[in-house]
TIRO-523426 format. One record per residue (C-alpha): x, y, z. Coordinates in steps of 0.2 Angstrom, whole numbers, padded with zeros to 4 digits, always signed. Layout:
residues N
XYZ/...
//
This chain:
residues 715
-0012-0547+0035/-0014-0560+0022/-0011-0556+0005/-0022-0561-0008/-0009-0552-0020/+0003-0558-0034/+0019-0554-0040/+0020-0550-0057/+0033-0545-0071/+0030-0533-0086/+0027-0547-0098/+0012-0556-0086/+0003-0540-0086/+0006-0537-0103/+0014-0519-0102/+0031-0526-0110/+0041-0538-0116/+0052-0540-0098/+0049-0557-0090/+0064-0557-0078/+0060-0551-0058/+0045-0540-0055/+0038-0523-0061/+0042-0510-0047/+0027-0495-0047/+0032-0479-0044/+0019-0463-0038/+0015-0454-0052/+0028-0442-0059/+0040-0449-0045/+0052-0461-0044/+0048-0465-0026/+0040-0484-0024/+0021-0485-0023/+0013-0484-0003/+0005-0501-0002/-0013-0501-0005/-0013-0489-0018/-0025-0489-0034/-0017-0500-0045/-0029-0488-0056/-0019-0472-0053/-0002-0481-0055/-0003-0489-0070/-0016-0486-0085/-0020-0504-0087/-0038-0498-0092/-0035-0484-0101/-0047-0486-0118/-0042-0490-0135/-0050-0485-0151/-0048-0493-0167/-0053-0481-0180/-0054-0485-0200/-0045-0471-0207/-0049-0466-0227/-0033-0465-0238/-0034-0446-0240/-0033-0442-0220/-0016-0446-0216/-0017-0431-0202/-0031-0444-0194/-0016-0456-0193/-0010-0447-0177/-0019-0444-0163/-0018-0424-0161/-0027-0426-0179/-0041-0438-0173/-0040-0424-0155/-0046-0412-0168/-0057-0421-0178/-0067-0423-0161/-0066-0406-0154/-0075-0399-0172/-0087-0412-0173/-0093-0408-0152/-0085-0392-0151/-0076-0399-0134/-0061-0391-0129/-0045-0396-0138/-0029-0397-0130/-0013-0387-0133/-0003-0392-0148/+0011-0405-0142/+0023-0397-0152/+0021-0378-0147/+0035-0378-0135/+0052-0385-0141/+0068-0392-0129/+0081-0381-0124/+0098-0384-0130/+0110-0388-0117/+0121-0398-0127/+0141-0392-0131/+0145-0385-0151/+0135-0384-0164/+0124-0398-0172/+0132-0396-0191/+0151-0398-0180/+0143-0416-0177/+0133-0423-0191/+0129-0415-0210/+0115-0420-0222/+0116-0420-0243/+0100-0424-0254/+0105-0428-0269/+0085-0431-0275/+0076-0418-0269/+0060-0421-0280/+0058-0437-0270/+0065-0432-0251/+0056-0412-0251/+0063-0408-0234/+0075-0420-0221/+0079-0411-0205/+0091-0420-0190/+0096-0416-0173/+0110-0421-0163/+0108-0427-0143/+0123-0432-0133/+0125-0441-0115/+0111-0452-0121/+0106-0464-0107/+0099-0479-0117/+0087-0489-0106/+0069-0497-0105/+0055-0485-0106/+0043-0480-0093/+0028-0489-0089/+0017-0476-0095/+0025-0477-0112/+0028-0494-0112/+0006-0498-0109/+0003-0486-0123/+0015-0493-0138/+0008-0508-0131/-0012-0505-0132/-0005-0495-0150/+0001-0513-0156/+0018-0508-0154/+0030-0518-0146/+0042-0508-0133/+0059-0509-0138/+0070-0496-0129/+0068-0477-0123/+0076-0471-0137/+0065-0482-0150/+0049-0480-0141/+0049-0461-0142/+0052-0461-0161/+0037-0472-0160/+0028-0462-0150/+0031-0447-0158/+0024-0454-0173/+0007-0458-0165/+0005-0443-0160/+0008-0432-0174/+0008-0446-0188/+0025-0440-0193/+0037-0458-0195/+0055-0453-0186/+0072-0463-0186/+0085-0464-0175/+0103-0466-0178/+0118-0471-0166/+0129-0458-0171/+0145-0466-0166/+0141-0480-0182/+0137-0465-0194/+0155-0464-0202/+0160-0444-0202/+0144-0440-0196/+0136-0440-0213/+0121-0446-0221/+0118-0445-0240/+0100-0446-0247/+0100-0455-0266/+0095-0468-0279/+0100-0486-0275/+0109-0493-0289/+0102-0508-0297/+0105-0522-0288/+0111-0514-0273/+0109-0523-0256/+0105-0521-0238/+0101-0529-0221/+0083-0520-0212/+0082-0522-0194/+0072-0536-0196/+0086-0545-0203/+0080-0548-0219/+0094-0544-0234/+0086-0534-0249/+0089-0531-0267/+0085-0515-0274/+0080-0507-0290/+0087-0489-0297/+0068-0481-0291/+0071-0485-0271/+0078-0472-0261/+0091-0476-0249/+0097-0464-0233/+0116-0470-0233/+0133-0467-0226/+0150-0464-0232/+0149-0485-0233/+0133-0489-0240/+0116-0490-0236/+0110-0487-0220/+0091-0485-0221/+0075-0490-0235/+0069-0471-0237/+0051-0470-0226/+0052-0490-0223/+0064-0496-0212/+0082-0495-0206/+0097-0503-0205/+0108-0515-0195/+0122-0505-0197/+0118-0489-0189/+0104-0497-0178/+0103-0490-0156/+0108-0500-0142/+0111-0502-0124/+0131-0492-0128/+0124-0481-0139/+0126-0462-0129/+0124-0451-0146/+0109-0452-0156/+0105-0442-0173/+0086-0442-0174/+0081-0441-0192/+0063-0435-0198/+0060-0433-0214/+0048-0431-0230/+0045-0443-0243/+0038-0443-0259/+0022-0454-0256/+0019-0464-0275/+0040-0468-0276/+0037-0475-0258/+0022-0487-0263/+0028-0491-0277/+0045-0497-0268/+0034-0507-0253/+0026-0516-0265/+0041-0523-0276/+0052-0526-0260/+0035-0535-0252/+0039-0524-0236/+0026-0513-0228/+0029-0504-0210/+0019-0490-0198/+0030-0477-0206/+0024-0481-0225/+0007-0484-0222/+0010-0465-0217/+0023-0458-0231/+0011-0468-0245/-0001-0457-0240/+0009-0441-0244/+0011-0429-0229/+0016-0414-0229/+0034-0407-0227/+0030-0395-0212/+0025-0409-0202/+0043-0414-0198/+0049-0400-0186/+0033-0404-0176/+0039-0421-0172/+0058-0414-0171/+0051-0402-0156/+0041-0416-0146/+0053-0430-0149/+0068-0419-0142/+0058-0416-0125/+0053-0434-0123/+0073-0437-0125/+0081-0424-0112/+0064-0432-0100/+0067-0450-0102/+0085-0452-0108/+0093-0439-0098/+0101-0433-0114/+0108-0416-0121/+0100-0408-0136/+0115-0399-0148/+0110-0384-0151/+0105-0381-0168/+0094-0392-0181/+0100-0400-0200/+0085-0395-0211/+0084-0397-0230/+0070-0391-0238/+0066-0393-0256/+0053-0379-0254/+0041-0392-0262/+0025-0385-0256/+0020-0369-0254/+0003-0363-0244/-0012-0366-0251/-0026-0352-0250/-0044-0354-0255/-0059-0341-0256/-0075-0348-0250/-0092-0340-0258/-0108-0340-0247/-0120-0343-0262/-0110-0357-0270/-0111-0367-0253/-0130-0362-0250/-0131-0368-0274/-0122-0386-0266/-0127-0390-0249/-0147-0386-0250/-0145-0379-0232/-0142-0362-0225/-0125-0359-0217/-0119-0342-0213/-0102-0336-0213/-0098-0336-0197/-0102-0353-0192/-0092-0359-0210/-0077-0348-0202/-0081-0356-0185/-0081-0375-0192/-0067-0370-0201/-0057-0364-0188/-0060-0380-0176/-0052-0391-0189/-0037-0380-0191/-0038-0368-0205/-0034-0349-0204/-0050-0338-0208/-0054-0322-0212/-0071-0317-0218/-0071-0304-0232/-0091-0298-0233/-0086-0283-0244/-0080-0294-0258/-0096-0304-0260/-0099-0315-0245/-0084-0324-0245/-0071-0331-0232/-0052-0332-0235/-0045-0348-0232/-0028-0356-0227/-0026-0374-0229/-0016-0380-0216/-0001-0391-0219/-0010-0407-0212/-0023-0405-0225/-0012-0397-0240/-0014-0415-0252/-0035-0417-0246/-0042-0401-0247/-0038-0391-0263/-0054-0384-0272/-0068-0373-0265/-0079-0389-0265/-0067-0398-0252/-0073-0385-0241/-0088-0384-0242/-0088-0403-0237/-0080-0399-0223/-0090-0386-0216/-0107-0399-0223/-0099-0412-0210/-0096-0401-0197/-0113-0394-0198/-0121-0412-0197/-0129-0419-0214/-0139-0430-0205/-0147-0416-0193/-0147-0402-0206/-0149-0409-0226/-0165-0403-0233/-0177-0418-0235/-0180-0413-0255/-0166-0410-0266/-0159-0394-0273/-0167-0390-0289/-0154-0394-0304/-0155-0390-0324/-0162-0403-0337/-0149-0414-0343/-0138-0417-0326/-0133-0435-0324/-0134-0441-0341/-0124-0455-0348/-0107-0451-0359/-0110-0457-0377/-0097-0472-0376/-0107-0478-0360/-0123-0474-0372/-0113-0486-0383/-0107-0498-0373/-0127-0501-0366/-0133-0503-0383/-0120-0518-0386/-0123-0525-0372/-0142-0527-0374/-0139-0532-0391/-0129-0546-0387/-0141-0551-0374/-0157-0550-0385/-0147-0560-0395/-0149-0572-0382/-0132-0573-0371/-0128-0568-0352/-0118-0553-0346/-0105-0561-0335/-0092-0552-0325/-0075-0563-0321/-0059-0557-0312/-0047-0546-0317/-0031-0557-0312/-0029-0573-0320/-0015-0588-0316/-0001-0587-0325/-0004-0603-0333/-0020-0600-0340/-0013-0584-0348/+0000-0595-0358/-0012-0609-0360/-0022-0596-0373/-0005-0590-0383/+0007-0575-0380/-0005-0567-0370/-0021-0577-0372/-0026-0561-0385/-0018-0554-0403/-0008-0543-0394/+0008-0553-0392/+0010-0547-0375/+0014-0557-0355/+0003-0552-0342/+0009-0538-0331/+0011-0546-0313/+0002-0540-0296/+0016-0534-0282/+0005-0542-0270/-0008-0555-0276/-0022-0564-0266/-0014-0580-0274/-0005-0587-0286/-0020-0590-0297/-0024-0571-0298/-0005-0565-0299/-0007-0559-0319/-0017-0546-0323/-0026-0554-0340/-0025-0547-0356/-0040-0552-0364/-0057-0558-0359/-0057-0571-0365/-0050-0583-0348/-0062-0577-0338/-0075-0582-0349/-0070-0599-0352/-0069-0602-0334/-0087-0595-0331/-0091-0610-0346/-0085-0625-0337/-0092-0618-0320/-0108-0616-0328/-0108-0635-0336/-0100-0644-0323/-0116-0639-0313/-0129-0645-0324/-0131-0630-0338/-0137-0639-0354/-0129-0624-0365/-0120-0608-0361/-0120-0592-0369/-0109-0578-0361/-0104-0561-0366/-0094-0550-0356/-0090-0530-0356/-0074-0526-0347/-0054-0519-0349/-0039-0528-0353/-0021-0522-0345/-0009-0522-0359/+0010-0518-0351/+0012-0504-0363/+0011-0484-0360/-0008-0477-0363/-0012-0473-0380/-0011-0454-0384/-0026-0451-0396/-0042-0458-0395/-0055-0460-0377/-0059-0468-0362/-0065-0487-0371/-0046-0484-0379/-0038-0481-0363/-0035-0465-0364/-0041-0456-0348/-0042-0438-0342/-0032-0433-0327/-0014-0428-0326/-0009-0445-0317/-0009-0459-0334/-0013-0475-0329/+0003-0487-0326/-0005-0499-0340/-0015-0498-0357/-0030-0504-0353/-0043-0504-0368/-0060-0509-0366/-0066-0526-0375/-0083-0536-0379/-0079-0553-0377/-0091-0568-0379/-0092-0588-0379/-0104-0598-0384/-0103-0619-0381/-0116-0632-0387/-0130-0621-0395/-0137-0602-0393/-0155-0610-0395/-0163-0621-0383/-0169-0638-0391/-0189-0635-0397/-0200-0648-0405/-0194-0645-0419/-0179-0653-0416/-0162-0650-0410/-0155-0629-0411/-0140-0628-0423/-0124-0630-0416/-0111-0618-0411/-0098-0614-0424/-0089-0604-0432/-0104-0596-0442/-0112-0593-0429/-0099-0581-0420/-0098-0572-0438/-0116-0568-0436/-0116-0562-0422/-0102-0552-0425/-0113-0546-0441/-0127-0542-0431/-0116-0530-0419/-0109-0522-0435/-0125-0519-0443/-0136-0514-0426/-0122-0502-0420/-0121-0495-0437/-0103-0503-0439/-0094-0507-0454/-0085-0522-0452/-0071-0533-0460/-0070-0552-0455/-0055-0559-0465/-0047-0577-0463/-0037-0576-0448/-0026-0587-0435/-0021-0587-0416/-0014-0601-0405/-0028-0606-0397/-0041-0605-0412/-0046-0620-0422/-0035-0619-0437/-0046-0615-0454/-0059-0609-0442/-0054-0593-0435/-0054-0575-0443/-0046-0558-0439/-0060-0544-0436/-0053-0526-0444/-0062-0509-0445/-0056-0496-0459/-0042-0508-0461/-0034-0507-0442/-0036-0525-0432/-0051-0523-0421/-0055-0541-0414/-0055-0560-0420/-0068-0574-0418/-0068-0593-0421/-0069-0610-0414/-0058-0613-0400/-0044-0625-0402/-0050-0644-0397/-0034-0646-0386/-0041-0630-0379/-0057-0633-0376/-0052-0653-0369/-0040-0643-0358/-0057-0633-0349/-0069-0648-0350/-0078-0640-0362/-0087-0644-0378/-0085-0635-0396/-0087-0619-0391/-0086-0603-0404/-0077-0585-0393/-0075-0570-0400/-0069-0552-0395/-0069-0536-0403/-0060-0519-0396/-0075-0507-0391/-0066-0492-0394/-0061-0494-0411/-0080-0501-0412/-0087-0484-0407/-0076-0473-0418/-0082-0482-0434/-0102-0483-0428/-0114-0472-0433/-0124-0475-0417/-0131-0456-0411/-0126-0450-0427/-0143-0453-0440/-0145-0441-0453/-0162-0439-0459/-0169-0447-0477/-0185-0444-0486/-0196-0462-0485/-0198-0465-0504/-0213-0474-0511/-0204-0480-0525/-0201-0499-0525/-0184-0506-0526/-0177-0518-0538/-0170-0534-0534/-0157-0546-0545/-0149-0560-0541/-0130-0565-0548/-0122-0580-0547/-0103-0576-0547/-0090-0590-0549/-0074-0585-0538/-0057-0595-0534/-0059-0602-0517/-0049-0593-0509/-0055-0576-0513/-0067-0571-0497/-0085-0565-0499/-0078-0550-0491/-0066-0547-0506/-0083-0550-0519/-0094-0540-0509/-0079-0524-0509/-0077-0527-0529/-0099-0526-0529/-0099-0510-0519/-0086-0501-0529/-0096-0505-0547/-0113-0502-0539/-0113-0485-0537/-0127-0472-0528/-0141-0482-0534/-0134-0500-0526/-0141-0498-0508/-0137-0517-0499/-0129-0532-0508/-0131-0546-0499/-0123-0568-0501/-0137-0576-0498/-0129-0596-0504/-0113-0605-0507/-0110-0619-0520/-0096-0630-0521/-0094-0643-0533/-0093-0653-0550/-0103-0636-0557/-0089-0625-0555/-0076-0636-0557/-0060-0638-0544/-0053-0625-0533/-0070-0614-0539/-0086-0609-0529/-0102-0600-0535/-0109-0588-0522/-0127-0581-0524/-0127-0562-0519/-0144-0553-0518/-0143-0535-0526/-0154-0522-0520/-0156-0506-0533/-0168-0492-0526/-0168-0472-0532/-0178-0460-0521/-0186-0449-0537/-0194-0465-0548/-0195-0482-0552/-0180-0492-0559/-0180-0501-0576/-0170-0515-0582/-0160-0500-0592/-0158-0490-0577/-0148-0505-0566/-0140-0511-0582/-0124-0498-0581/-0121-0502-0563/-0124-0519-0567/-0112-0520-0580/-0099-0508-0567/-0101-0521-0554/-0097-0536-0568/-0080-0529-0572/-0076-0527-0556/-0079-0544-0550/-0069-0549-0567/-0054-0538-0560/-0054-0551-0545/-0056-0565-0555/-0075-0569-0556/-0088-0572-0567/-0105-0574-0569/-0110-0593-0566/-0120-0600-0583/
//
C-alpha cells in the first residue's frame, strides 16, 4: 500500500524541542507502540484547545486551571471534577525525610510557610507526550520529567514549585534569608546577579542557591545523573518579591504568581500532586515524611452575610439559599443561620483569603454568579440626598482650575515620567525642592525613566509642541502630582500627599498648579498688539488665584536655576514656601525653541489650607459709602510693595478694609536708590459715614509704620 505518510520528530510536530529520530506513539496509557491506522486524534492531543484568558491582579487562584475549572462550574453550574490534590502518593521510600534534607527560615515575615519532600531512585528523562503537547500549548518549553511536572504542577494549582538535585545540596540543608548587599549569584539562565539586603535567597551551607519565588540556581540545578530530588514549594511574601523583580529586571511564571500574594495552604496541594506525577513518570520513591515550616501567617477568614444588606446593594432579590448555593460553587464553606436575622456563615477559602475580605466582596460574588446582566433591575436602587458629592479639596481644585481658564489658558495634562536630562536641564530637580527624580525599575524608554518632580517639564514640552505646529501664542495650566523621593508627610491631606490607607505611598507626592504662558495671554485685536508675557503678568495671575480662592498670599523676590535672574520671585503662605513664578531663563527657553515665556507653580495643598473658599461668614450690606485717600510713599528700592502693604495693614486697623498700589515712579523726583509708590486706601465703617477726623488716627497709625520701614510721604 502506498503511503502518503511522513515521518516526523517531536520538534516538526511541535510537541518538543527533540529533533533527533522520530516520535514513536504509544496506546493510550500503554507503552505498547500504536496499531497502524490509528486516530492520530486519540494518540496524541494535537488539537486539544487552548484558552488565553486575561486574568485581573487580585485572582491569582484564576492563575491555575482548577481555579478557572471552578470559575466555570459556578458560572454554568456544570459538573466540576474532583480536586487534583485530594489523594496524596504513598511513601515507599527508605528513612525518614528530615534523616535526608532539613529547612531553617531565618525571615519568617517574608517566607510564611516552606514545605519539602524528599524522592529517591529518581529516573531523570524526557517527559511524556501528553505532558510535553500541554507545557507546550501553556508556552512552556519541555525540559525534563523532573522539571515539567514542577511546571505542570504549577498550572494546575497556580502554586510555583522548585526542584533541587539533592546530591549538590551540601548536608542536605537549605537556609532561607536576607542576601547581603552586594551578594551574587548565577540563575539558570545563566545570567550572574547582584543583590540588595531586601531580596531573599533560598541557600546552602555555600551560598545561594535560589532568588526566593523567581528562579533558581546553577548550582543545585536537575540533570540527566541526578537520581535524588528535594522538591521545594514554598510561600512568598508577594510586595518584597515585586519589589525584588523589578530592581533585578527579572520576571518569571512563578512571580507573576508569588506577586500576587497567595496563600500559604496552597503549598501542600501542589506537594500531593507533584509527588504522584513523580512515582508515575520518574519511577521514583517518595521518603516518607514532609519538611513543613509554617509561620502561621494567616489564619481563616470568617464572614457573616445579611440578606437585607445584599437585597440594600444589589437592587435584586436573592434568597439565602441560592447566595449559599453560589457560594458554595466557588469554594466557600456555608451555613445559613435564619435564627440570627437572615444571615449565612461564611468561610473564605484559602484561594480567595487576600480577595475576598468584607461582606461587600460577597455579595459581589454571589451578584456575578447570579448574572448582572440577566438580573439588575433596569432603575436604580433609591439612595439618600447627598451621595456622590465632591470632597472639598476636589471642590477646590475645580474652582482653580476654572479660574485659571476664565483667565483665558488651557488645561493640559503631560506625562508623569520625564528624561533624565530634562529633569537636570531645569535645576536640581527642575522645582525648589532640591531633590533628583526617583527612577522607574522598568521604563517605557529612556525618555520617561524619572519620575518628574514638578510640572513644570511637562508643560514646556506641550509649549514647543504647540508652536512648532503653528500656534501663534500658548497658554497652558496644568493640575497634577509631583513624586518627591522623600517619606509621605504625616500631617496635612490628600493635595499634601498624605493619604488614607494603612499601605503609605513609596513617594511624597503633592499635588501642584503649574502654568506657562509664551508670546501673549491676549490674542492681538484692532487695537493693536495684547501685552506681552512677563513677569507681571504671572504675578497677576497669581494675584487673581489668591484673591478668587480667598488666598492670602506673599510674592517676595526670589531665585531658581532656571528663572531669569531679577525676574523671578518665591510664592509663600503664612510664611512657609508655597510655589514660585517668573520668566524662564533665555538659555532655558533657547534650549525648548520657545520664546519669553513667564511659568509658575504653586503647591495646592498649602493653597487650600490658607483659602477661605467654603468658608464665608455672613456681613450686614451697609449703605454707608466708603472713603477713599490716596498716599504717595517714598521707599528705598529695595523694600517690596509686599513689605509697605504689611506696614499699611498693621497701622490701618478695623476700619482699613483693602489697600491697594495702584503706580510706581522711579526717578530724578525721589532721588537715587528711591521709588514713590501710589497706594489707594479704602476706609469704610458699617454703623456711619467717615469723616476726614475719623480716618485721621488710622492715617496717622499707618504713617508711622511706613516710617519704621523707612518710608515717607512723597511732597
Amino acid at each position: 500500500v502506498e503511503s502518503s505518510g511522513m515521518i516526523l520528530s517531536e520538534a516538526e510536530m511541535e510537541i518538543g524541542s527533540e529533533s533527533d529520530g522520530i516520535a514513536v506513539l504509544a496506546e493510550a496509557g500503554t507503552a505498547s507502540p500504536a496499531a497502524p491506522g490509528a486516530s492520530l486524534g486519540e494518540l496524541l492531543p494535537i488539537s486539544e484547545p487552548v484558552l488565553e484568558l486575561e486574568i485581573s491582579p487580585n485572582r491569582p487562584d484564576c492563575l491555575g486551571i482548577y481555579g478557572i475549572a471552578r470559575e466555570v462550574h459556578a458560572i454554568t453550574a456544570n459538573e466540576l471534577a474532583p480536586e487534583p490534590w485530594a489523594e496524596d502518593a504513598e511513601a515507599t521510600g527508605e528513612g525518614q525525610v528530615g534523616d535526608y534534607a532539613s529547612v531553617r527560615v531565618e525571615v519568617p515575615e517574608l517566607c510564611p510557610r516552606f514545605t519539602a519532600r524528599v524522592f529517591t531512585n529518581v529516573e531523570v528523562g524526557p517527559s511524556p507526550i501528553w505532558l510535553k503537547q500541554r507545557l507546550s500549548a501553556a508556552g512552556q518549553r519541555p525540559i525534563n520529567n523532573v522539571v515539567d511536572i514542577t511546571n505542570y504542577v504549577m498550572l494546575i494549582t497556580g502554586q510555583p514549585l522548585h526542584a533541587f538535585d539533592l546530591d549538590k545540596v551540601p548536608g542536605g540543608e537549605l537556609i532561607v534569608r536576607r542576601a547581603a548587599a552586594g551578594e551574587k549569584m548565577t540563575t539558570l539562565d545563566d545570567v550572574e546577579r547582584t543583590f540588595d539586603s531586601d531580596a531573599v535567597l533560598v541557600c546552602d551551607r555555600n551560598g545561594p542557591s535560589g532568588i526566593a519565588g523567581l528562579m533558581g540556581g546553577q548550582v543545585s540545578e536537575v540533570a540527566e545523573e541526578t537520581t535524588r530530588v528535594l522538591m521545594e514549594v514554598a510561600n512568598w511574601d508577594g510586595p518584597n518579591l515585586l519589589a525584588t523583580s523589578g530592581k533585578l529586571g527579572l520576571r518569571s511564571e512563578a512571580s507573576t504568581r508569588f506577586e500576587k500574594q497567595i496563600h500559604p495552604a496552597l503549598t501542600t496541594r501542589a506537594q500531593r500532586i507533584a509527588s504522584r506525577l513523580m512515582i508515575d513518570l520518574c519511577s521514583a520513591r517518595l521518603v516518607p515524611g514532609t519538611i513543613d515550616v509554617d509561620a502561621g501567617a494567616y489564619q481563616p477568614a470568617e464572614l457573616v452575610l445579611r440578606e437585607e444588606r445584599m437585597l440594600g446593594l444589589l437592587g435584586m432579590e436573592i434568597s439565602l439559599g441560592s447566595a449559599a448555593e453560589y457560594l458554595g460553587r466557588l469554594g466557600f464553606d456555608t451555613v445559613v443561620a435564619r435564627r440570627s436575622g437572615e444571615t449565612i456563615a461564611v468561610r473564605v477559602p484559602p484561594d480567595r483569603h487576600f480577595d475576598v475580605t468584607r461582606e461587600v466582596d460577597l455579595i459581589e460574588e454571589v451578584a456575578r454568579v447570579h448574572g448582572i446582566d440577566q438580573h439588575l433591575p433596569a432603575t436604580l436602587p433609591a439612595r439618600p440626598p447627598g451621595v456622590g458629592a465632591l470632597e472639598p479639596h476636589q471642590r477646590f481644585l475645580r474652582r482653580a482650575e476654572d479660574i485659571l481658564r476664565d483667565a483665558g489658558l488651557d488645561q493640559a495634562i503631560t506625562w508623569s515620567f520625564v528624561s533624565p536630562e530634562a529633569q537636570a536641564d531645569l535645576g536640581p530637580s527642575g522645582a525648589r525642592d532640591g531633590r533628583s527624580g526617583m527612577r522607574v525599575h522598568n521604563p517605557l524608554s529612556e525618555d520617561q525613566s524619572v519620575m518628574r518632580t514638578s510640572l513644570l517639564g511637562g508643560l514646556i514640552d506641550a509649549a514647543t509642541l504647540n508652536l512648532a505646529r503653528g500656534a501663534g501664542r500658548v497658554a497652558l495650566f496644568e493640575s497634577g502630582r509631583g513624586y518627591l523621593p522623600a517619606p509621605p508627610p504625616a500631617a496635612g491631606g490628600v493635595l499634601d500627599g498624605n493619604f488614607a490607607g494603612k499601605r503609605p505611598p513609596p513617594a511624597h507626592e503633592p499635588h501642584r498648579i503649574g502654568a506657562i504662558v509664551c508670546e501673549s495671554l491676549a490674542a492681538p485685536s484692532w487695537r493693536g498688539e495684547a501685552a506681552a508675557a512677563d513677569f507681571y503678568l504671572g504675578k497677576g495671575l497669581i494675584e487673581l488665584l489668591g484673591r478668587s480662592l480667598r488666598a492670602e498670599l506673599e510674592i517676595s523676590p526670589g531665585m531658581l536655576p532656571f528663572l531669569h535672574p531679577g525676574r523671578a520671585a518665591e510664592i509663600t503662605i503664612a510664611g512657609q514656601s508655597a510655589g514660585w513664578l517668573g520668566e524662564l531663563r533665555p538659555r532655558v527657553a533657547a534650549a525648548a525653541d520657545l520664546p519669553a515665556a513667564v511659568v509658575f507653580e504653586l503647591d495646592a495643598g498649602k493653597l487650600f489650607a490658607a483659602s477661605a473658599e467654603g468658608a464665608e461668614v455672613y456681613e450686614d450690606l451697609t449703605s454707608f459709602p466708603a472713603l477713599y485717600e490716596d498716599l504717595a510713599i517714598v521707599v528705598a528700592d529695595d523694600v517690596t510693595a509686599a513689605e509697605v502693604r504689611a506696614a499699611i495693614r498693621a497701622g490701618g486697623g478695623d476700619l482699613l478694609r483693602e489697600s491697594r498700589i495702584f503706580d510706581v515712579y522711579e526717578g530724578e523726583q525721589v532721588g537715587a536708590g528711591k521709588r514713590s509708590l501710589a497706594v489707594r486706601l479704602e476706609f469704610r465703617a458699617a454703623d456711619r459715614t467717615l469723616t476726614d477726623e475719623d480716618v485721621g488716627e488710622p492715617r496717622a497709625a499707618i504713617i508711622a509704620a511706613l516710617e519704621r520701614i523707612g518710608g515717607t510721604l512723597r511732597a
